[in-house]
N, C-alpha and C positions, 0 to 999 in steps of 0.2 A: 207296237213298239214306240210309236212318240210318246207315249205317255210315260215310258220308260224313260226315255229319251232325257225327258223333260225331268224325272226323277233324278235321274244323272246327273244333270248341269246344276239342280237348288242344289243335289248335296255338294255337288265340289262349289258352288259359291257359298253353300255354307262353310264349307270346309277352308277354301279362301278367307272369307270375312272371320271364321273362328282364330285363321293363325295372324291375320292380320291385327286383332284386339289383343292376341297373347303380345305380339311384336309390339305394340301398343305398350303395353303393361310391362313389358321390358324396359322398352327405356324409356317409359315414366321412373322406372324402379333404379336406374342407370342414371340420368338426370341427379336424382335424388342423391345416391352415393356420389354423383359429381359434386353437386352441392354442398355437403356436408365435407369432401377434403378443401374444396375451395374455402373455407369454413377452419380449418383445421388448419391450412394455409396459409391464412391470413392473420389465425393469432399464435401459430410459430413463428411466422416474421415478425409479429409484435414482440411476442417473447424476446428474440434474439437482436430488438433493437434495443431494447428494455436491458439486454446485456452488455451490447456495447457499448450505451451509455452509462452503466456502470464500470464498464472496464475505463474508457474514459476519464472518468471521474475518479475511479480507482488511479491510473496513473497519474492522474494532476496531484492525488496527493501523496503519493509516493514522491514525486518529486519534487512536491513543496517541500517536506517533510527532508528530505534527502539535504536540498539548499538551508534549509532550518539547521540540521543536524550540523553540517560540513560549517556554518557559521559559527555555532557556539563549541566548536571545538576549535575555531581558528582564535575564537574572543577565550577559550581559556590558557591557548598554546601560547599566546599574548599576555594573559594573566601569568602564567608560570614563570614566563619569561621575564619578565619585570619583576615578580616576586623571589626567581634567584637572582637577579642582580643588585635589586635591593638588600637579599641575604648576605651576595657579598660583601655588600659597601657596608652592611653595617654589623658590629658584634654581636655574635651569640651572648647569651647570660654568664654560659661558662668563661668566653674569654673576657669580658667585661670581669668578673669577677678575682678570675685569676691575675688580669691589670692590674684592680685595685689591692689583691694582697703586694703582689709587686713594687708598687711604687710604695704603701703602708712598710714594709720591707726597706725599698730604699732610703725612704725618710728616717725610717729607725735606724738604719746603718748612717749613713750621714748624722744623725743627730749622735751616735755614740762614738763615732769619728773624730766629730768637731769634740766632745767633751774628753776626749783620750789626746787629741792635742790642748787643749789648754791645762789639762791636766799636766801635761808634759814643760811644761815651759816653765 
């Protein structure tokens, strides 16, 4: 029986040290897939800083653009304004024109005026 015995014990320390290399080979294989998210990990958070500082920079210029915009619509609302005031203060072509028949008119009535009284005397 010892030699039995003895058969007994190699094989359950074989059978120890067999599940103990599988456990081994586990998380060897576990480490490994740790590694590779750690890995994946690290160039997601690259990725989405990589985003941020796009959105960032996206909204600097949005908002430069936005004070750009709101300026040249204040510089033309200032342009229009001055250019109707201008319009008012000064004549159209059509009224300029219709003056000068006007007073062409008045001068010709006045001149046939004056010539219808000396006529008359």
């Amino acid at each position: 029986m010892p030699e039995h015995e003895a058969f007994e014990r190699g094989r359950q320390a074989g059978d120890v040290q067999r599940q103990l290399e599988q456990h081994e080979e586990r998380l060897a294989l576990i480490n490994g897939h740790l590694s590779d998210v750690a890995k994946e990990l690290r160039a997601n958070a690259l990725a989405m800083q990589s985003m941020a500082d796009g959105f960032k920079a996206s909204a600097a210029t949005v908002l430069a653009t936005a004070e750009a915009l709101a300026k040249a619509q204040a510089a033309r609302r200032e342009t229009d304004a001055e250019a109707r005031v201008k319009e008012e203060k000064s004549w159209s072509p059509f009224a300029k024109t219709i003056a000068v028949l006007g007073v062409i008119g008045l001068i010709i009535g006045a001149i046939f005026t004056l010539r219808q009284m000396l006529h008359l005397q």
